[in-house]
C-alpha positions, 0 to 999 in steps of 0.5 A: 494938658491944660494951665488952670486960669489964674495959676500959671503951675496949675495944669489939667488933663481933661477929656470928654468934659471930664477931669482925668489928671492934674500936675502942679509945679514948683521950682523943680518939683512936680505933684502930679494926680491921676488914676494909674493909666493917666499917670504913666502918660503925664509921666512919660510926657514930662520925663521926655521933656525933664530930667527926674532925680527921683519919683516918690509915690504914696507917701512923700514931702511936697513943699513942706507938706507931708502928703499920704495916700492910702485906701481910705484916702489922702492925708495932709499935714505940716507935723514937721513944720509945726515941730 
């Protein structure tokens, strides 16, 4: 993993030139991005590291946004703030 520059929470999983997985941090949040076999090693490596009260997958609030991933995509929204 390697910090993004300009972003201190920002940190990318590359190989080869190519982008495989992405994590970002806040306070004690992690959003972590990857095909499946890169998010089990980002995973593991962090939970070695940080102790998780809870792991949340396809649909779930990260800062305030309501985040979904589905087979049509990935969809972003704030209903609950605007609410």
């Amino acid at each position: 993993m390697k910090s993004v520059s300009g972003d201190d929470a920002f940190f990318t999983l590359n190989r080869e030139g190519e982008l495989l997985g992405m994590t970002v941090l806040h306070v004690d949040d992690f959003l972590v991005a990857g095909n499946k076999k890169i998010m089990k090693i980002i995973s593991s490596t962090l939970k070695k590291r940080f102790t998780f009260g809870k792991t949340e997958l396809d649909k779930f609030k990260f800062t305030g946004l309501n985040i979904e991933h589905t087979e049509q995509g990935i969809y972003v929204d704030q209903i609950d703030y605007i609410q």
